[in-house]
C-alpha positions as a Markdown table, in Angstrom:
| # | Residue | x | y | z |
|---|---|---|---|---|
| 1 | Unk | 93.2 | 102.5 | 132.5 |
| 2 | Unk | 96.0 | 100.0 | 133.5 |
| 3 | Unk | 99.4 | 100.8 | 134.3 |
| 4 | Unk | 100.4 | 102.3 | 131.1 |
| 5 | Unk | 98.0 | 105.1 | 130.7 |
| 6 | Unk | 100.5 | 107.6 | 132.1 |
| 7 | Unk | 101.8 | 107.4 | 127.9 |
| 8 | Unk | 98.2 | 108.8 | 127.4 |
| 9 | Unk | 98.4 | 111.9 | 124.8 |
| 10 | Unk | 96.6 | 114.8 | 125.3 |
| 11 | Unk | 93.2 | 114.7 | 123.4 |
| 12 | Unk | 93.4 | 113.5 | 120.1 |
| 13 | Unk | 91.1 | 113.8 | 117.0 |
| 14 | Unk | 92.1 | 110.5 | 115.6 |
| 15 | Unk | 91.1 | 107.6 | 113.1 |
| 16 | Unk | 92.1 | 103.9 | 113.6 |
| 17 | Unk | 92.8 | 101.9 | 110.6 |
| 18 | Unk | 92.5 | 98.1 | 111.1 |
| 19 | Unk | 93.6 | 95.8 | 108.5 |
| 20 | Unk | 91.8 | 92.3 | 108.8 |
| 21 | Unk | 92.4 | 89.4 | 107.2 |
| 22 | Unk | 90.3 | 86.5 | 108.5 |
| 23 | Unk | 90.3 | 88.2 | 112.3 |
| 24 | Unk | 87.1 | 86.9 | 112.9 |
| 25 | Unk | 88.1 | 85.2 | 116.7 |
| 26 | Unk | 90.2 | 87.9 | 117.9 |
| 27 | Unk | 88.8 | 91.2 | 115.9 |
| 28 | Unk | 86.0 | 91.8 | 118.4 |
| 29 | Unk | 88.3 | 91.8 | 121.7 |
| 30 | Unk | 90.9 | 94.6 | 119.7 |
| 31 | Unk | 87.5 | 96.7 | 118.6 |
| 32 | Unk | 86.6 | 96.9 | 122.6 |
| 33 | Unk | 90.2 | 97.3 | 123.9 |
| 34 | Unk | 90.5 | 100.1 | 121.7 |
| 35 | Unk | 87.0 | 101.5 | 122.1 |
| 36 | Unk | 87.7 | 101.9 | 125.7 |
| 37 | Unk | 91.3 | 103.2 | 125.5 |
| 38 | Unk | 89.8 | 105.8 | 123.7 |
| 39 | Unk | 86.9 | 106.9 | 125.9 |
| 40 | Unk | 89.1 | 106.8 | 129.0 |
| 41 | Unk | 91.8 | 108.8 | 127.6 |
| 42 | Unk | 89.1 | 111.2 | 126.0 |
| 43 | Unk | 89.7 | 111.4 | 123.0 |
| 44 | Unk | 87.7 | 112.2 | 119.5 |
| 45 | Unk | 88.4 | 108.6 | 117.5 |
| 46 | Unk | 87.0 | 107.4 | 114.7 |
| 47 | Unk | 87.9 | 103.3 | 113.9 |
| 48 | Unk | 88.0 | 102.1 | 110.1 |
| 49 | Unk | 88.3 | 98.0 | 109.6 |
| 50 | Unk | 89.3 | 96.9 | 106.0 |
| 51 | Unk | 88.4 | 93.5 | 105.6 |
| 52 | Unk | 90.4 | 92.7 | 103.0 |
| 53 | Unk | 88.4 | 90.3 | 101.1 |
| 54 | Unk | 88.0 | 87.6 | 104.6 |
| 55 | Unk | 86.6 | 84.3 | 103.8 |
| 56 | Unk | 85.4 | 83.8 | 107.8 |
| 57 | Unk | 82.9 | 86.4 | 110.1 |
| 58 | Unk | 85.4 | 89.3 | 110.1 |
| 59 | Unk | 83.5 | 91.7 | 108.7 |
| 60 | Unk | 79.9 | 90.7 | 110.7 |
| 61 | Unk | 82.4 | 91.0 | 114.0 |
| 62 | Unk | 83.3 | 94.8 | 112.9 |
| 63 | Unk | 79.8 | 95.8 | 111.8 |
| 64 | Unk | 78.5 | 94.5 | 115.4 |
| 65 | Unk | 80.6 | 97.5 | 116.3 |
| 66 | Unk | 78.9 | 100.2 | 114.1 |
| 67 | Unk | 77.4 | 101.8 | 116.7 |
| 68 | Unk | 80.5 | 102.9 | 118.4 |
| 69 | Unk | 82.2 | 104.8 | 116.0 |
| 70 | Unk | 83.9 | 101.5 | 114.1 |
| 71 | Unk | 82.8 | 101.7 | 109.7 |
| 72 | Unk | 83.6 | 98.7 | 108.2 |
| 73 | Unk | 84.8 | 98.9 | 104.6 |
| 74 | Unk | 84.9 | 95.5 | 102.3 |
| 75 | Unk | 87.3 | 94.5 | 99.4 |
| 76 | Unk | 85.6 | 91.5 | 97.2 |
| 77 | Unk | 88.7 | 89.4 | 96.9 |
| 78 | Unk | 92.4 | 89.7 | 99.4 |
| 79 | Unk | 94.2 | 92.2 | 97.6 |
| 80 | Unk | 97.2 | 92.3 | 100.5 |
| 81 | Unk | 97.8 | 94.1 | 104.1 |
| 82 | Unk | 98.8 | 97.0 | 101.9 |
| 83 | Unk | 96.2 | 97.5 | 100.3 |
| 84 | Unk | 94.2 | 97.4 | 102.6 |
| 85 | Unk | 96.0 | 100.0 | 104.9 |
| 86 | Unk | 96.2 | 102.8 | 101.9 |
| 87 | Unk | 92.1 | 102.1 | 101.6 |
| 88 | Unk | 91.4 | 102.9 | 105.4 |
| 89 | Unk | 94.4 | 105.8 | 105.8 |
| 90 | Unk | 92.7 | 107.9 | 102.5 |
| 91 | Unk | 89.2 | 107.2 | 103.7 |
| 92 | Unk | 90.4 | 108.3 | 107.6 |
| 93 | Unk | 88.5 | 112.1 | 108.5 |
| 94 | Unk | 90.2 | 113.0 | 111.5 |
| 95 | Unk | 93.7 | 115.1 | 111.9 |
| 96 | Unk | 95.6 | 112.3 | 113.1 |
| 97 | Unk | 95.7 | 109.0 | 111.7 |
| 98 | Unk | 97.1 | 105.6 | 113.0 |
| 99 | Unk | 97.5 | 102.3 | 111.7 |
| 100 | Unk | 97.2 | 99.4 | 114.0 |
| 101 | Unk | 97.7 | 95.3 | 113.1 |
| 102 | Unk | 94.3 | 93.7 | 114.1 |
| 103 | Unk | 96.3 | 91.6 | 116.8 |
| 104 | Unk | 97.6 | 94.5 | 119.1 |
| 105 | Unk | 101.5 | 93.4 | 119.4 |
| 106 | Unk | 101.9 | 97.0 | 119.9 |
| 107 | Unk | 99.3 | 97.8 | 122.8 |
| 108 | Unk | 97.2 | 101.0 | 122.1 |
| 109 | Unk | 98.2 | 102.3 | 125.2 |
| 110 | Unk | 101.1 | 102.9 | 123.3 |
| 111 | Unk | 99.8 | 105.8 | 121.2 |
| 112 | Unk | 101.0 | 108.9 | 123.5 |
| 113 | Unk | 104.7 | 107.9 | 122.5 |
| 114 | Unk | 104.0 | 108.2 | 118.9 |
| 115 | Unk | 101.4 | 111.1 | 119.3 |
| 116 | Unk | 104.7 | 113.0 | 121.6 |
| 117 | Unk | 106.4 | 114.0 | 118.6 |
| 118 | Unk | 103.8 | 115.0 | 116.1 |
| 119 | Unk | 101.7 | 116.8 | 118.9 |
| 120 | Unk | 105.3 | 119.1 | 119.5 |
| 121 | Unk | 105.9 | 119.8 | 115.8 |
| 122 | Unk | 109.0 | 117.8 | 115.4 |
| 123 | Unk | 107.2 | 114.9 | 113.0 |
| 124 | Unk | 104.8 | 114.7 | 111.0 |
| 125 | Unk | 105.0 | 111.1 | 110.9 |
| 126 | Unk | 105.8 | 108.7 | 114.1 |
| 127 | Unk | 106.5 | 105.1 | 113.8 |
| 128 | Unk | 106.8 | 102.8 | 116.6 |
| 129 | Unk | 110.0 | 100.7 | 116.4 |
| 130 | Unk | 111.5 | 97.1 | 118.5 |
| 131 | Unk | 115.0 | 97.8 | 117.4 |
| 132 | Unk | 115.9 | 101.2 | 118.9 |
| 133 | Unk | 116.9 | 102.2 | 122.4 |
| 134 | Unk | 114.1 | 102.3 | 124.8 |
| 135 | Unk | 111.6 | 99.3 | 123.2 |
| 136 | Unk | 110.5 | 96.2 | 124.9 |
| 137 | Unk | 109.9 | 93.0 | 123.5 |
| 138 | Unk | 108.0 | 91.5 | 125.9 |
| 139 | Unk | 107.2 | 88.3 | 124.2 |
| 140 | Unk | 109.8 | 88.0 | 121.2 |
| 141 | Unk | 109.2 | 86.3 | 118.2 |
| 142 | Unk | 110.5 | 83.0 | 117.2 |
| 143 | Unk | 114.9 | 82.8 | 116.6 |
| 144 | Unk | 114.6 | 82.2 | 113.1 |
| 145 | Unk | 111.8 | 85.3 | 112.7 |
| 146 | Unk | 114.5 | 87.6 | 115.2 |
| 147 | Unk | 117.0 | 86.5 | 112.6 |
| 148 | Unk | 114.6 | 87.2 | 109.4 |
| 149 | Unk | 113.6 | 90.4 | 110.2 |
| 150 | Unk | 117.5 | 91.9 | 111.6 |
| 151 | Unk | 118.5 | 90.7 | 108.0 |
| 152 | Unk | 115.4 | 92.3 | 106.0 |
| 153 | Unk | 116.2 | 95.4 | 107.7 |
| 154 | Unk | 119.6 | 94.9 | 106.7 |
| 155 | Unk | 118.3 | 94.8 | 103.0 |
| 156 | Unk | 115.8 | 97.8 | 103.6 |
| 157 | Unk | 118.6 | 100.0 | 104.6 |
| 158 | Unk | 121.2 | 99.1 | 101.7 |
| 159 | Unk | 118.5 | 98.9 | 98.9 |
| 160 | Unk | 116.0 | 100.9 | 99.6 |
| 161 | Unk | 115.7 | 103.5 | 102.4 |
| 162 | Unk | 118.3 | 104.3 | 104.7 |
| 163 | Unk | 118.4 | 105.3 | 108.1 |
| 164 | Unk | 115.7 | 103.5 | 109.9 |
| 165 | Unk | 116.0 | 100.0 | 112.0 |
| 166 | Unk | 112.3 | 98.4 | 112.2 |
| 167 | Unk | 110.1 | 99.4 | 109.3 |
| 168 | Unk | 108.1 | 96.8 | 110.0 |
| 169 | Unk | 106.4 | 97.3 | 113.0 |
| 170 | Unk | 102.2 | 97.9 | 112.3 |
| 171 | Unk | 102.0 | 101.0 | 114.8 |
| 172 | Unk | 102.3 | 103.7 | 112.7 |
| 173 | Unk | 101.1 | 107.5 | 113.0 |
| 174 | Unk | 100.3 | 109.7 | 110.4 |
| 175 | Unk | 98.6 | 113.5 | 110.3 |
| 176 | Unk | 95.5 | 113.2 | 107.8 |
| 177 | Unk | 97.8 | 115.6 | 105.2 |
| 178 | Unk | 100.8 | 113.3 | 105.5 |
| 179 | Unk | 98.6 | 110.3 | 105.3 |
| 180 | Unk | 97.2 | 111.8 | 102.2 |
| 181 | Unk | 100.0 | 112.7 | 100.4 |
| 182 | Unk | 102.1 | 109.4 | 100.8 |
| 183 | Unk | 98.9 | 107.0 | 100.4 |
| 184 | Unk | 98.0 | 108.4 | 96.9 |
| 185 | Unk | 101.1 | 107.9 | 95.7 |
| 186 | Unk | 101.4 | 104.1 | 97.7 |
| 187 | Unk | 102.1 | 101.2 | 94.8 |
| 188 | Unk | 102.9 | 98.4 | 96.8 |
| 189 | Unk | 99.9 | 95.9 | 98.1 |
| 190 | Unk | 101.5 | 93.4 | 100.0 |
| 191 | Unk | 103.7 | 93.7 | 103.3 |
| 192 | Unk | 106.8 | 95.8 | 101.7 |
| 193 | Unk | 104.1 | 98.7 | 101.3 |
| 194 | Unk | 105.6 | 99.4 | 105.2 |
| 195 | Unk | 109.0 | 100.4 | 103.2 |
| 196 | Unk | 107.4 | 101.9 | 100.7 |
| 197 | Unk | 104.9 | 104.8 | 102.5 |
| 198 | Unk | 108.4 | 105.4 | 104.2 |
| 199 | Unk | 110.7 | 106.0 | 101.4 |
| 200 | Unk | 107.8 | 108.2 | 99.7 |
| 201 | Unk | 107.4 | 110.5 | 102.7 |
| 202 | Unk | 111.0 | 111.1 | 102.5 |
| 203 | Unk | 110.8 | 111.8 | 99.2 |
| 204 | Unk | 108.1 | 114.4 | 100.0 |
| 205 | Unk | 110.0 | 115.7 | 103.0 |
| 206 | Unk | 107.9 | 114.7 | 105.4 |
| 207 | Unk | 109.7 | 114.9 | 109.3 |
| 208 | Unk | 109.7 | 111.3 | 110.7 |
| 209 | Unk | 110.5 | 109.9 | 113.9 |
| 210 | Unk | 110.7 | 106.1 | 114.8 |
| 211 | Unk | 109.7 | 105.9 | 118.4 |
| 212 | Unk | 110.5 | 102.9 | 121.2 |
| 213 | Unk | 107.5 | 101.2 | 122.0 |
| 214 | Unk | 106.3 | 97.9 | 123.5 |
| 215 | Unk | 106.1 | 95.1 | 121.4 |
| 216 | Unk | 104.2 | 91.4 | 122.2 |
| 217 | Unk | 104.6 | 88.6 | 119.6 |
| 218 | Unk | 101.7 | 86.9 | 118.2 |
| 219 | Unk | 101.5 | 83.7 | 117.5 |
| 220 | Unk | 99.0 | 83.9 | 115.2 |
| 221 | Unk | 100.6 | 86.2 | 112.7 |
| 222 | Unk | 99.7 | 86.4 | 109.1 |
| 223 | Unk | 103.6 | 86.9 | 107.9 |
| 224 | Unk | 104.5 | 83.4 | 106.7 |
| 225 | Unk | 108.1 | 83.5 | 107.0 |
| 226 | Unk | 109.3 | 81.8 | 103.8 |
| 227 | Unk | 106.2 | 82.4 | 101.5 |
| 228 | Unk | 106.2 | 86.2 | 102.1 |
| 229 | Unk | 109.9 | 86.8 | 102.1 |
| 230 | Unk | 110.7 | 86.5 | 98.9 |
| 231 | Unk | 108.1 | 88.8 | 97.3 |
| 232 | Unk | 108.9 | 91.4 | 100.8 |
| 233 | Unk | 112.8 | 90.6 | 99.5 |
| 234 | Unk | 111.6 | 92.2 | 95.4 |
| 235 | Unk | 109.8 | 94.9 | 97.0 |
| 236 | Unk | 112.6 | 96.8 | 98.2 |
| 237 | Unk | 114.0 | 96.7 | 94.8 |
| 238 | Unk | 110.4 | 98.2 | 93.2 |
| 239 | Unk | 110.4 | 101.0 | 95.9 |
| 240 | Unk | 114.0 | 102.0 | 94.7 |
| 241 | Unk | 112.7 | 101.1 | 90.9 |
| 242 | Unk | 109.9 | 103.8 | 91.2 |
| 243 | Unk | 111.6 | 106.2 | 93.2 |
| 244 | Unk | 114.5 | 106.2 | 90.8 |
| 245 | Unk | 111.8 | 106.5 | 88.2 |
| 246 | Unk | 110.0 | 109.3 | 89.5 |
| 247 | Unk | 106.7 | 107.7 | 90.1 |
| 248 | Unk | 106.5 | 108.9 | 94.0 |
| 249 | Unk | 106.1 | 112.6 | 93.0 |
């Protein structure tokens, strides 16, 4: 392992959810990096890709992997990240389940700082976060992106859920009856669903903690920053719409 691995957890029975969305070049090198993360730390992991509805080699790159432990499932047509993520997370059959953007920004080597707090019993939920004390940007996004995503979460906190400072972040850690719970009940299919499957675990009373972690920019993100804004923007106000409405219960 390289420097990092003293964040190891203890052995895990884990599934990985992927998300992938035309991830053809660089799906194969986070399948591997993963793969062995796991071995070397030990632990009991299942990975799930959701190609959500690719038009490239995505999902012949994660069925290569099908004799490791990856299953591949398919959506005919892009539905949206979050759809995607509430397929994988309700078809995930380990105790633990994390979510993981296809590009690594958050290194898996970064697991053992979300798996801490739900291995102790204080959270049932762990989130990694670049806006607390403790997280390192290593490679930052973009000024105008900084200044996009400081403002959204300015807009998540006074619309929509309150008390968190980087919902956004795809490193997220669920146990299976957590995951089950919010993901049925999970409306949103684009990339305010990361709002969304927050607010409802609240609602359910779910313990959450948003953990420091590393963070790396990619270039090659699939958040266009005008285009997906605006519908990102009227998400928070249908989270607060059905929650007000009782449709999260």
């Amino acid at each position: 392992m390289d420097r990092y691995s003293r964040e190891a957890a203890p052995h895990l029975d884990i599934s990985v959810i992927i998300p992938a969305y035309n991830e053809e070049k660089r799906l194969g090198g986070t399948l591997g990096r993963i793969l062995e993360y796991m071995a070397e730390a030990g632990h009991d992991c299942e990975v799930i890709v959701v190609d959500d509805g690719s038009s490239d080699g995505t999902a012949a790159v994660a069925e290569s992997f099908s004799g490791r432990g990856v299953r591949t499932l398919r959506t005919p047509v892009n539905r949206g990240k979050g759809h995607a993520v509430r397929c994988g997370m309700l078809e995930a059959g380990k105790s633990l389940v994390l979510f993981s953007d296809a590009d690594l920004s958050t290194p898996i080597e970064e697991l053992g700082k979300l798996a801490e707090p739900v291995l102790a019993g204080r959270a049932q939920i762990a989130f990694g976060s670049r806006a607390v004390a403790g997280s390192v940007i290593e490679v930052s996004q973009p000024f105008y992106r900084v200044a996009m995503g400081k403002t959204f979460n300015l807009m998540v906190r006074a619309i929509a859920l309150r008390g968190f400072h980087d919902t956004q972040c795809g490193f997220k850690l669920f146990t299976r009856d957590a995951a089950r719970e919010v993901f049925r009940r999970q409306r949103l299919s684009g990339f305010g669903f990361d709002v969304e499957t927050l607010a409802i675990a609240r609602r359910l009373g779910f313990r959450i903690a948003e953990v420091p972690v590393r963070w790396i920019n990619s270039a090659d993100t699939r958040v266009r920053a005008v285009r997906d804004s605006i519908p990102m923007f009227l998400d928070l106000f249908r989270v607060r719409w059905n929650g007000l409405l009782g449709r999260y219960r």
